[in-house]
N, C-alpha and C positions, 0 to 999 in steps of 0.2 A: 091596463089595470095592474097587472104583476109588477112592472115597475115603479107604479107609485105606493102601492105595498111595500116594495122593500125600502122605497126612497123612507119610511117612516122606521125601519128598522125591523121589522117582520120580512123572516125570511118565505119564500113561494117558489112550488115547484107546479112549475106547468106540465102538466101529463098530456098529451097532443097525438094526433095521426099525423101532421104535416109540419115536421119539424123546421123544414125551412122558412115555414110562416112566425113559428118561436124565437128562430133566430133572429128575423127582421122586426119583430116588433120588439125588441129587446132584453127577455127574456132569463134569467141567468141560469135555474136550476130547471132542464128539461130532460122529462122522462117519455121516450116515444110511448105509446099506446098500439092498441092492436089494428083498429079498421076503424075509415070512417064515420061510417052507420052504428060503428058498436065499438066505440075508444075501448072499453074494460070490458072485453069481455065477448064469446061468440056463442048466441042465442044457437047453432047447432051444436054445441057438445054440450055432455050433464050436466046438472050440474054439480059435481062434484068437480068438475073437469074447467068448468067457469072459477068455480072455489079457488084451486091452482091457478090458475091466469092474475084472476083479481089479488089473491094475496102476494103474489110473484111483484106486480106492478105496485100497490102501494107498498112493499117490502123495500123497491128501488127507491120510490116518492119517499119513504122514510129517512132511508139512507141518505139521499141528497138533501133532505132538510138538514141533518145533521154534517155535512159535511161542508166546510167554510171554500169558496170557491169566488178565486178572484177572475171575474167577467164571464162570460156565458159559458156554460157546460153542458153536454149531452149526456146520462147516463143510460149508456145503452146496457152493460151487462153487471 
């Protein structure tokens, strides 16, 4: 699905637990996530502490939207 999205010209960042699965289905703009069960986010801290996490993660997914990347990228930090 991500890459027939981009194939139209809308860029997509895949946010994922299991990067290597992003990589093989072709993927270009990938931002890891935190855990399986809980991609954004870990239902034991506050949440103030979730706040930090999730804005930290689509802070990165912003970033790589806005950044022009030729074939697949991981934005880890």
């Amino acid at each position: 699905m991500v890459k027939e999205i981009e194939r139209v010209g809308i860029p997509v960042v895949h946010i994922c637990t299991v990067v290597p699965i992003s990589l093989t289905v072709g993927a270009n703009r990938i931002v890891p996530a935190i855990a399986i069960p809980h991609p954004l986010g870990n239902p034991s801290l506050t949440m103030e502490e979730e706040k930090v996490i999730r804005r930290t993660l689509l802070g990165k997914a912003i970033k790589a939207l806005s950044t022009e990347v030729d074939g697949q990228t991981v934005f880890e930090d």
